[in-house]
C-alpha positions as a Markdown table, in Angstrom:
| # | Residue | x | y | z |
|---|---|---|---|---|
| 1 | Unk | 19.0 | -19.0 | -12.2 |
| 2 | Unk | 19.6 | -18.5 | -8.3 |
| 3 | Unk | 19.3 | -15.1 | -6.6 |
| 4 | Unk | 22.6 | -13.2 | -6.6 |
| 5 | Unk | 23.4 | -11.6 | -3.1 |
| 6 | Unk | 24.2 | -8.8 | -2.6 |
| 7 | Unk | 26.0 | -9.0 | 0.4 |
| 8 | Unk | 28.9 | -6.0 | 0.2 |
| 9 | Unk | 27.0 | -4.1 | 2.6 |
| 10 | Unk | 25.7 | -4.9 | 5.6 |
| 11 | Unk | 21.4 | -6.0 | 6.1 |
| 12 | Unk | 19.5 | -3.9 | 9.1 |
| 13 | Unk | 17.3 | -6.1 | 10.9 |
| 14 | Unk | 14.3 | -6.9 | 10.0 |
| 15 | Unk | 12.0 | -4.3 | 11.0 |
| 16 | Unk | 10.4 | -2.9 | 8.2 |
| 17 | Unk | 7.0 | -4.1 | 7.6 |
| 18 | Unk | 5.9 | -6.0 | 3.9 |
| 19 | Unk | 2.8 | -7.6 | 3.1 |
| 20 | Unk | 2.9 | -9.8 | -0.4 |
| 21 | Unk | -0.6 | -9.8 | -2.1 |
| 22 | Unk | -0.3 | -13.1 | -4.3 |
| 23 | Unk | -2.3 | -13.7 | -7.3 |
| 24 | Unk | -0.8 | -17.4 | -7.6 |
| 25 | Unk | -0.6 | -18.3 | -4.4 |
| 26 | Unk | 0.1 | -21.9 | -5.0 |
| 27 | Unk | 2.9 | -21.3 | -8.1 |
| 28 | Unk | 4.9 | -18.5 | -5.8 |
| 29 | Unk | 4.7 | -20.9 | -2.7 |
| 30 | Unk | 3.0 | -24.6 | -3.0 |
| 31 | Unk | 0.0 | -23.1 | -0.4 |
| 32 | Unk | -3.2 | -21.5 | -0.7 |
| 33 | Unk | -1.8 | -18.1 | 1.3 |
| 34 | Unk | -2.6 | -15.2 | -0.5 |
| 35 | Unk | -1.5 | -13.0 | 1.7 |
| 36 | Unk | 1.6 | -12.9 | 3.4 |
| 37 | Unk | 3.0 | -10.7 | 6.0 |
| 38 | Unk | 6.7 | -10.9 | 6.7 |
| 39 | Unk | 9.9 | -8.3 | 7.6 |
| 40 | Unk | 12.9 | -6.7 | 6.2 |
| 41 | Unk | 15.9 | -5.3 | 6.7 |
| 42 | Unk | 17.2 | -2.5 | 5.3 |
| 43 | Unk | 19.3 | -2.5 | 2.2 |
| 44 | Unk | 17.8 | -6.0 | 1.4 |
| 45 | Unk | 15.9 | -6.0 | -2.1 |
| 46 | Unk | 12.2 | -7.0 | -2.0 |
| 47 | Unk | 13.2 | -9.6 | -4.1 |
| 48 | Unk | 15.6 | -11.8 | -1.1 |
| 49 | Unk | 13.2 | -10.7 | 1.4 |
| 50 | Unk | 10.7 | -12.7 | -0.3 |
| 51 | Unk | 12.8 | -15.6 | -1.2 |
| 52 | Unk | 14.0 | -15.6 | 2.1 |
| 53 | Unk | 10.7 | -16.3 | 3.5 |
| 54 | Unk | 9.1 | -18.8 | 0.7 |
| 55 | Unk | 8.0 | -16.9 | -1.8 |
| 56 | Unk | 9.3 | -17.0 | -5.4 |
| 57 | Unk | 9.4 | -14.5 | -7.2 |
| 58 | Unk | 10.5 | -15.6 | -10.4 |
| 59 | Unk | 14.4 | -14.3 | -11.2 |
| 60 | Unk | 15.8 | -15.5 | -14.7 |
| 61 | Unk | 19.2 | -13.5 | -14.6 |
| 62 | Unk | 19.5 | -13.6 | -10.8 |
| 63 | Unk | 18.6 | -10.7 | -9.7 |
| 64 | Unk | 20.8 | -8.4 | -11.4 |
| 65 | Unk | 18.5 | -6.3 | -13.4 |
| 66 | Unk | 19.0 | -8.1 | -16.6 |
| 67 | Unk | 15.4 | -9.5 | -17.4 |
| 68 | Unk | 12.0 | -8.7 | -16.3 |
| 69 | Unk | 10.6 | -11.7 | -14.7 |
| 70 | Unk | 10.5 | -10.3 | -11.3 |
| 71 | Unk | 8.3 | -7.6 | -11.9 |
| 72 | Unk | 5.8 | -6.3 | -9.3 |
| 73 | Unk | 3.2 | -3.6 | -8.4 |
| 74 | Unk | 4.1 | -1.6 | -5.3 |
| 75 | Unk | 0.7 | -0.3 | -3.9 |
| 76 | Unk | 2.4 | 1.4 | -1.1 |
| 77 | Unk | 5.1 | 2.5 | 0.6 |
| 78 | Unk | 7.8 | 3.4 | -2.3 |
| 79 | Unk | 8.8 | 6.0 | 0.2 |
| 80 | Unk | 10.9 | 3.2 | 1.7 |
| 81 | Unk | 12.9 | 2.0 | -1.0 |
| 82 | Unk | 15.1 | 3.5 | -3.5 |
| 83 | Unk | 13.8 | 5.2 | -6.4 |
| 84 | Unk | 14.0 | 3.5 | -9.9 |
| 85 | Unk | 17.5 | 3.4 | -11.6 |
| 86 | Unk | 17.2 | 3.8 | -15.7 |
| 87 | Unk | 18.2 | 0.6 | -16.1 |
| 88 | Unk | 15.5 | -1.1 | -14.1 |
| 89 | Unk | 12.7 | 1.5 | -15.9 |
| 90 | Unk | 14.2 | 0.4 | -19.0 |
| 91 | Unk | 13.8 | -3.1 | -18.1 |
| 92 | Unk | 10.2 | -2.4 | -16.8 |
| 93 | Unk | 9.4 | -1.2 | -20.0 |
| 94 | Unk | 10.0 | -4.6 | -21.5 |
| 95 | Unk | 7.8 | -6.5 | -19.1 |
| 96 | Unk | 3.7 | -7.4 | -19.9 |
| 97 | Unk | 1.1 | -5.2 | -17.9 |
| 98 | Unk | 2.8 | -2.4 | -17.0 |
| 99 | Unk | 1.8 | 0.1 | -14.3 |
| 100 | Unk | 2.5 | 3.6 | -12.8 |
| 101 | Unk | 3.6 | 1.7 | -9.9 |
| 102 | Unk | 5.4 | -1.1 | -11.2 |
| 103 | Unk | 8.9 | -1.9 | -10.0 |
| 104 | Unk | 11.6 | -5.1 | -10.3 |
| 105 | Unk | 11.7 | -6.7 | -7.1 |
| 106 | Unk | 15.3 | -7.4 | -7.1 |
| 107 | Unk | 16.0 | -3.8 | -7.9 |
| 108 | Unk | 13.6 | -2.5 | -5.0 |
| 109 | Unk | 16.5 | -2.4 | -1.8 |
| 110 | Unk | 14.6 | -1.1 | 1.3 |
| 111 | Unk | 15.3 | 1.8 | 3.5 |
| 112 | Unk | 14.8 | 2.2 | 7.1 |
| 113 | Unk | 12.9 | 5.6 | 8.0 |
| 114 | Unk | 13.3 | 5.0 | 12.1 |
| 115 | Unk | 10.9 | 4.0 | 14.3 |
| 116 | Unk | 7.6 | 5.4 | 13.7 |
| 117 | Unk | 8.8 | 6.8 | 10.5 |
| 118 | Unk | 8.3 | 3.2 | 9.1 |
| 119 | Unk | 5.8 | 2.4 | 6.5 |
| 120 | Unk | 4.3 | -1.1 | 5.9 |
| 121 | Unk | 4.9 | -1.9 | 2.5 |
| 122 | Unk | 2.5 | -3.7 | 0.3 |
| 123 | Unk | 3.3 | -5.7 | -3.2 |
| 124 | Unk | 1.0 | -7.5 | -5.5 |
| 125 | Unk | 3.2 | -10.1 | -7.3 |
| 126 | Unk | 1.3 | -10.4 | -10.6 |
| 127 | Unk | -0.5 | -14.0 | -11.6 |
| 128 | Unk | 1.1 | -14.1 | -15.1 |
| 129 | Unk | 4.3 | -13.4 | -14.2 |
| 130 | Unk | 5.8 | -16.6 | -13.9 |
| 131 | Unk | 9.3 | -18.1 | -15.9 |
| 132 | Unk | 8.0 | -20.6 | -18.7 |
| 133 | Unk | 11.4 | -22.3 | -18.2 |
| 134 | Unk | 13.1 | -22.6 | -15.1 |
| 135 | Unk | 16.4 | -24.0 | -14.3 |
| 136 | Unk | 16.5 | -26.5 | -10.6 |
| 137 | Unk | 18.8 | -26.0 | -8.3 |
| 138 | Unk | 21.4 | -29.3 | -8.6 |
């Protein structure tokens, strides 16, 4: 399934500050990075940040909250994002190794606190959670 944009609103720049802790780096992005440090704009999810810079995040319904294949832990920084919807806990709820901190990436839009307000963010995209079946792009 391909990522569905959101693009009804308008994306910030890319200011605020994400670092992607990979426990597969070479599923996610064919390299041996396991650490990647990248930017986003506000209202962008975590999810098309990371797609948008070669990372991927496995995303069976596109994005739209409808599966739990892009789940992630978000080790810090929640303050700058949107808190969790019921619908996205309920689909966390259904995903394997749940945590406290455990979010959907696509669900996860970012918000801009200001300059020096900002806070990096950091997500570990779990090993394990990868899509058994995946559908190429044609």
């Amino acid at each position: 399934m391909h990522l569905k944009r959101d693009d009804s609103h308008q994306h910030g720049p890319d200011v605020i500050p994400i670092t992607f802790l990979l426990e597969d780096p070479e599923g996610l992005t064919g390299t041996t990075q396991k650490e990647w440090h990248v930017k986003g704009g506000e209202h962008e999810s975590l999810l098309e940040v990371a797609i948008d810079n070669g990372i991927n995040i496995e995303h069976a319904c596109g994005g739209v909250c409808a599966c739990s294949t892009c789940h992630i832990y978000v080790e810090q920084g929640a303050s700058q994002m949107n808190p969790a919807s019921e619908d996205e806990e309920d689909r966390v709820e259904e995903a394997p190794g749940i945590k406290r901190t455990s979010r959907l990436a696509c669900q996860c839009e970012l918000k801009d606190l200001g300059e020096g307000k900002r806070v990096p963010i950091v997500v570990r995209v779990p090993s394990w959670n990868r899509n058994a079946v995946k559908e190429i792009p044609h």
